[in-house]
N, C-alpha and C positions, 0 to 999 in steps of 0.2 A: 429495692429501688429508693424505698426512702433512705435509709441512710446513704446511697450514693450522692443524692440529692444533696444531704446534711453534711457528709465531706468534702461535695462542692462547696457549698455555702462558707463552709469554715477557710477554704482554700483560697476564695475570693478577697473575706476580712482580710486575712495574710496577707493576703498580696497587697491588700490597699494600706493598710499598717506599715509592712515593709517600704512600699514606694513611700509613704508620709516620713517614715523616716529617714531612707534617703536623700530627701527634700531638704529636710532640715539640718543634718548633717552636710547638704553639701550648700546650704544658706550658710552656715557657723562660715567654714572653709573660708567663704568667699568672703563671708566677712573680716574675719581673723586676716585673712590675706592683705584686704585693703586695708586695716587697719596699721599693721605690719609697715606695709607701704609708706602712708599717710606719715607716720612715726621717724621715717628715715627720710623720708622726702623734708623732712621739716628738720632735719636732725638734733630727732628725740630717742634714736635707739641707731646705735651702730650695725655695722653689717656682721661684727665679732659678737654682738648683744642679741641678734636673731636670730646668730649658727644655736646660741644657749638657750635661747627660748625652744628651739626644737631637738637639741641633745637632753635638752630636762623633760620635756615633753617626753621623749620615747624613753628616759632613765623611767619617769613612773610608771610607765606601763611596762618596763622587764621588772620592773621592783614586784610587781602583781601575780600572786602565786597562785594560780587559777587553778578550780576544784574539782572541776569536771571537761568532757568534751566540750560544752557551750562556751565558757567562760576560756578555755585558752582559743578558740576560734576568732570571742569576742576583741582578746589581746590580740591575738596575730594582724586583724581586722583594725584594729588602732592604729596598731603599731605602722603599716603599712598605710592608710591617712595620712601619718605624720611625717613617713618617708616623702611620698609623692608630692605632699603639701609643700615639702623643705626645697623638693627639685624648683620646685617653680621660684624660689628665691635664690636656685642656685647652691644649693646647700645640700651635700651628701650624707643623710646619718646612716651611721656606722651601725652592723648587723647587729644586732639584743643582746644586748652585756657589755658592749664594744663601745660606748659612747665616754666613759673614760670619767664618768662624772656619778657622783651620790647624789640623792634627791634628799633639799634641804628639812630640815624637822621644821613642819608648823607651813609647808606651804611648798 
């Protein structure tokens, strides 16, 4: 009974870790987005300059040679952020490999 007890307990943290994370990932999102916005509404970033903020964005994460189960999960789990994130500006990236661009040295 206790250890059912002790893998609840541990299943709770999780959860509450997970949702923290969540949260914060999808504060960045939201922020990143109005930022984005904010940028072009002022025109300080074209609409050709934000399809490449999100083709470079998902080039680093296919560039990312993950080592185990977690770590290509983690990728797939990016990669698909940066999808959805692009929808909302309108912007289609192209499936993992397919963005047609290298990711620059030093950034």
């Amino acid at each position: 009974m206790a250890e059912t007890n002790e893998a609840l307990e541990r299943a709770k943290v999780a959860q509450t870790l997970a949702g923290n994370a969540n949260t914060v990932v999808q504060a960045y999102g939201f922020l990143f987005e109005a930022l984005l916005g904010t940028m072009k509404d002022n025109n300080l970033i074209s609409p050709s300059q934000i399809k490449t903020v999100f083709y470079r964005a998902a080039t680093m994460v296919d560039e990312i040679r993950p080592q185990n189960p977690l770590q290509e999960t983690v990728c797939r789990g990016m990669r698909e952020v940066i999808s959805r994130v692009a929808k909302g500006s309108g912007i289609e990236v192209p499936p993992p490999g397919q963005t047609g661009m290298q990711r620059k040295q030093g950034g």
